[in-house]
C-alpha positions in Angstrom: 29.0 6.6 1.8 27.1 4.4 -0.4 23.4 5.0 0.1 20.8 2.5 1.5 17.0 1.7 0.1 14.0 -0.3 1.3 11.2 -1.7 0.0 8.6 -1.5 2.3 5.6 -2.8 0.5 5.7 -6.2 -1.2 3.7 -9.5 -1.4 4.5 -13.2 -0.9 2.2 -16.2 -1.4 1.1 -16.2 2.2 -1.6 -13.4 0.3 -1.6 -12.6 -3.4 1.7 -12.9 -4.4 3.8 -15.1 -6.6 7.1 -15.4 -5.1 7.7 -17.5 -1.4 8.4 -15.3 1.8 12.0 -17.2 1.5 12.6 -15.9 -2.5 11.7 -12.1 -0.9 14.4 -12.0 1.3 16.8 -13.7 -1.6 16.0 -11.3 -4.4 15.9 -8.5 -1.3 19.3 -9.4 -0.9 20.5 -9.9 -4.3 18.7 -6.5 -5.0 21.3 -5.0 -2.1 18.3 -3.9 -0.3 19.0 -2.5 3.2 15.4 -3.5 4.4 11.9 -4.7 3.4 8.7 -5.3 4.4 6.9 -8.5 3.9 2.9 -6.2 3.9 0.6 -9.2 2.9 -3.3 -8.9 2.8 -4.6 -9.1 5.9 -2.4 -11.7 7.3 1.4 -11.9 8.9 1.9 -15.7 7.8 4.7 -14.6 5.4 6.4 -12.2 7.5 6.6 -14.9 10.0 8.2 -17.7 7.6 10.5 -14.9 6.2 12.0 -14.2 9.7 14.6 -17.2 9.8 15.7 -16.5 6.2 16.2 -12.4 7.2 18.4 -13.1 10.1 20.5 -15.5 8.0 20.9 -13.0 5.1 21.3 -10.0 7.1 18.8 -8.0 5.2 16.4 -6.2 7.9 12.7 -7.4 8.3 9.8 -5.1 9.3 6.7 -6.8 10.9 3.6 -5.5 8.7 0.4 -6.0 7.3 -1.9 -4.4 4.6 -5.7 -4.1 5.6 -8.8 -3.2 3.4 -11.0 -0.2 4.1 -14.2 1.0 2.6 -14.5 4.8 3.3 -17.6 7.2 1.2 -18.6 3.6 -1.2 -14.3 3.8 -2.0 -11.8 1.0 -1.4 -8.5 2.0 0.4 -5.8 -0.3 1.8 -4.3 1.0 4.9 -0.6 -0.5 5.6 0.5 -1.0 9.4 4.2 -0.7 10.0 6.7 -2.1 12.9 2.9 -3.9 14.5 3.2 -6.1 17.1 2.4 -9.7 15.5 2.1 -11.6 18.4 -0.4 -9.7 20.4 -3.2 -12.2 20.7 -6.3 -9.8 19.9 -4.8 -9.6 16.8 -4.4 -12.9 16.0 -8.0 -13.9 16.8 -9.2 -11.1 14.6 -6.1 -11.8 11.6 -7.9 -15.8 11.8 -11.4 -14.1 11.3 -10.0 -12.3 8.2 -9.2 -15.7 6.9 -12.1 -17.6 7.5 -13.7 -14.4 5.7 -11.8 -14.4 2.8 -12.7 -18.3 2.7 -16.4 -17.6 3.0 -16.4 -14.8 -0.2 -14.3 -17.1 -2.2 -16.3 -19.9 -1.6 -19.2 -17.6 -2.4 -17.6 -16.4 -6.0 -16.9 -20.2 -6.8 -21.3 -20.7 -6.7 -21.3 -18.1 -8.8 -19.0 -19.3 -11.5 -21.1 -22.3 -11.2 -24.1 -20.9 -11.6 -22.5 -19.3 -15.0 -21.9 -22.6 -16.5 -18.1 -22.4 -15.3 -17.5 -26.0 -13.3 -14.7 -24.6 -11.1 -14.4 -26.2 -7.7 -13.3 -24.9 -4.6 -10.6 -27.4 -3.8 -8.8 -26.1 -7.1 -8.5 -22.5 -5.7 -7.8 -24.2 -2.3 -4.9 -26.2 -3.9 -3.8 -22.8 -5.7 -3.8 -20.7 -2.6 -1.7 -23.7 -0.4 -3.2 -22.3 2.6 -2.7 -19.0 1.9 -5.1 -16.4 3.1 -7.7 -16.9 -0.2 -8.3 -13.8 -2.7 -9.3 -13.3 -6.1 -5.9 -14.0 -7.8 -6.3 -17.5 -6.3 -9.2 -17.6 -8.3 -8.1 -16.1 -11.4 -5.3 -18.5 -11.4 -8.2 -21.3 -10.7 -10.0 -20.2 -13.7 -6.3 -20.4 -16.1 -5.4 -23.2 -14.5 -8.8 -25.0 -15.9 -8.6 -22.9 -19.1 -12.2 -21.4 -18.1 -9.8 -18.3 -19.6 -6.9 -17.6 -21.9 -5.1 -15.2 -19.2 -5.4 -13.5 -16.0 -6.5 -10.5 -16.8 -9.2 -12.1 -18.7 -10.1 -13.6 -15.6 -11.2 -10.6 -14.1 -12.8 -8.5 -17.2 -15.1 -11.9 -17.6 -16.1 -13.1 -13.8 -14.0 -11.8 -10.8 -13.7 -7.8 -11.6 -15.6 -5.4 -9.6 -19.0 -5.2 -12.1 -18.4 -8.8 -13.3 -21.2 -11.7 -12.4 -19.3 -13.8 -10.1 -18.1 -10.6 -8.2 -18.8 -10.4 -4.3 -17.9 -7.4 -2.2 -15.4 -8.3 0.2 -15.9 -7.3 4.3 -13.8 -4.3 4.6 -13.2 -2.6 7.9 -14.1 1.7 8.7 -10.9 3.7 8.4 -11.4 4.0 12.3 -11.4 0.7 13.0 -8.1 -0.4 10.7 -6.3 2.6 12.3 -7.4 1.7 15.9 -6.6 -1.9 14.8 -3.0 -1.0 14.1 -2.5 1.1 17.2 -3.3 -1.4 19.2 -0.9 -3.5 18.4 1.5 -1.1 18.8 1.9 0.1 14.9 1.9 2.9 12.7 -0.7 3.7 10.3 -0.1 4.6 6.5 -2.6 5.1 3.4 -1.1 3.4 0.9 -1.2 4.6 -2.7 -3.4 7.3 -2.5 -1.9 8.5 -5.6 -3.5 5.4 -7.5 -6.9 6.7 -6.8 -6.9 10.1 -6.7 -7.8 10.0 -2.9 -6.2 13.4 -1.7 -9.6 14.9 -1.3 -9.9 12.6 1.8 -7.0 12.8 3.6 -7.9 15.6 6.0 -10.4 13.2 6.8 -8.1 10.4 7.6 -6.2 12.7 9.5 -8.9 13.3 11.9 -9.3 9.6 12.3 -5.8 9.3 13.4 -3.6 8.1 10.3 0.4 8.3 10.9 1.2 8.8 7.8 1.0 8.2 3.4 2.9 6.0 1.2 4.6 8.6 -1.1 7.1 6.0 -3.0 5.1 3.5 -5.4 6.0 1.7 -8.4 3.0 3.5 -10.3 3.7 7.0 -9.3 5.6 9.3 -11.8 8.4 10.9 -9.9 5.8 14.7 -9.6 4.0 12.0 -7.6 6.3 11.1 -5.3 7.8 14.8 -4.6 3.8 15.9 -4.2 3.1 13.0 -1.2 6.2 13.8 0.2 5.4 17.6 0.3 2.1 16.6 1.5 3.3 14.8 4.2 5.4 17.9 5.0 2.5 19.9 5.1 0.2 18.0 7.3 3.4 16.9 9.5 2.8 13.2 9.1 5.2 10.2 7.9 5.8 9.3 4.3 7.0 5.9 3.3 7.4 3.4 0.3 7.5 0.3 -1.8 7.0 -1.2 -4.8 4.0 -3.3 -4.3 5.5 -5.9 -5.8 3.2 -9.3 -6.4 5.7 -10.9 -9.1 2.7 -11.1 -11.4 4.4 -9.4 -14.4 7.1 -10.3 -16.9 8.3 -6.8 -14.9 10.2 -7.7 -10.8 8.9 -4.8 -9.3 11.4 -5.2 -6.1 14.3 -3.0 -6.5 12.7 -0.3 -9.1 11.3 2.0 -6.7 14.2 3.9 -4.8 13.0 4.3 -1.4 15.6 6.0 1.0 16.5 4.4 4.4 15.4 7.6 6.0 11.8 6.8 5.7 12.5 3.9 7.9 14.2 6.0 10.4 11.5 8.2 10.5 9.4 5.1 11.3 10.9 4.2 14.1 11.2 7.5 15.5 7.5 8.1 15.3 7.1 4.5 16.8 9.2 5.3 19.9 8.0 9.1 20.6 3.9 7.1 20.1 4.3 4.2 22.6 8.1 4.3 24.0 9.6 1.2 25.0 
C-alpha cells in the first residue's frame, strides 16, 4: 500500500506567504499530498478561498489557523486544527486581529519615517492585497522601494525584534489562544517548540490545556522529530506536522517534510472523543 503524507502547516498570501491559497492546493497536489492545512497568521481568509480549489483536486483541506502567544517575556505560536471557521465569536475576534495588525503596521511605517526612510502605508497596503498586514509586507515595502538590497536586510536594519522601527505585536496568554481554539471546536498544538528550545514550558502548557505539539518541522533534524514524538508519548498528548512553508526561499518547503497520514487520524480521533458530533 503506497503510503500517504500531509502537510499540515503552510502559508498563503492571505498572511505571510508568497504563493495564492489556489497554488497550495496545486503544488499540494502535484506534490501527491494526501492532505494539507492552509495555518495562516491569525486569519482563515486563505483556507476559505482554497476550499473550492480542494474539492476540485481532491486533495483534503483542514480548517486551521496559527495564533501568537506571549508566555514568561517568550513568543510562541499556537496552531488550532479541524476549528470551526464559521462560528461568529470568532470571526468578530479574527476581524479585531486584523485591524490590529493594521494599527502596528501603520505604527512601524511612522517609524521608518521618522528614520529618514519615506515609505508609505499604501505601498505595504498594495503589497499585502488585503491580506492580514505583517512584517514581510513591510520588508517587501522596503525592497520594493530599494530602502534595502534584500529581505533579510530588511529586518537586521528596521523591522527585526531590537531594530528602530520594531513594535511589539498584541499577542494573546497561552490560556486565552487555547480557550480560543476550544471554543470553536478545535484542537490546540505548540508549534515548533523545537525552534526555540521551549521544552522547559510544556508541563506548563499542559496545565493550561494544550492538545498537543508539532513534532514534524522543516527545521528539525530527524533526533528532533523522534524526541517530540516520544514526548508526546510521554505526556499522552497529540503530535502533528508541517513544513512551514512561506515560499520565501529559492528552497519549496511543501513536500520535504514527511508527515504520516496517521497524525491526521489521530486528529480527528481526539476531535470526536473532545466534543463528539
Amino acid at each position: 500500500m503506497e503510503k500517504k503524507y500531509i502537510d499540515l502547516h503552510i502559508h498563503t498570501t492571505a498572511s505571510d506567504g508568497l504563493l495564492t491559497p489556489e497554488k497550495v492546493v496545486e503544488l499540494a497536489k502535484e506534490l501527491n499530498l494526501s492532505a494539507i492545512a492552509i495555518a495562516d497568521h491569525d486569519t482563515v481568509d486563505g483556507y476559505e478561498s482554497a476550499k473550492g480549489k480542494a474539492e476540485e483536486s481532491g486533495v483534503e483541506l483542514i480548517p486551521a489557523v496559527e495564533l501568537s502567544l506571549s508566555y514568561q517575556g517568550r513568543d510562541f505560536h499556537l496552531l488550532g486544527y479541524l476549528i470551526n471557521c464559521d462560528d461568529p465569536a470568532f470571526k468578530k475576534r479574527i476581524e479585531e486581529f486584523r485591524q490590529e495588525r493594521l494599527s502596528r503596521g501603520e505604527k512601524m511605517v511612522e517609524k521608518l519615517n521618522e528614520l529618514g526612510v519615506a515609505l508609505r502605508m499604501e505601498t505595504v497596503k498594495g503589497i499585502a492585497k488585503g491580506a492580514s498586514v505583517g512584517r514581510p509586507h513591510l520588508a517587501d515595502a522596503l525592497l520594493k522601494e530599494e530602502y534595502v538590497r534584500s529581505y533579510n536586510e530588511a529586518f537586521a536594519r528596521y523591522l527585526g525584534y531590537h531594530a528602530p522601527a520594531y513594535v511589539p505585536k498584541k499577542y494573546l496568554t497561552p490560556e486565552k489562544g487555547i480557550e480560543l481554539v476550544h471554543q470553536i471546536q478545535g484542537l490546540a498544538i505548540l508549534a515548533h517548540p523545537g525552534t526555540a528550545h521551549q521544552d522547559e514550558l510544556l508541563p506548563d502548557f499542559l496545565e493550561m490545556g494544550i492538545d498537543g505539539i508539532e513534532a514534524y518541522h522543516s527545521q528539525y533534524e530527524r533526533y528532533q522529530v523522534d524526541h517530540y514524538i516520544n514526548l508526546a508519548k510521554k505526556y499522552g498528548i497529540l503530535y502533528t506536522g508541517g513544513s512551514d512553508c512561506h515560499a520565501r526561499t529559492d528552497m519549496m518547503l511543501m513536500g520535504k517534510v514527511k508527515v504520516p497520514y496517521r497524525c491526521l487520524e489521530m486528529l480527528k480521533k481526539a476531535k470526536q472523543k473532545k466534543f463528539g458530533g
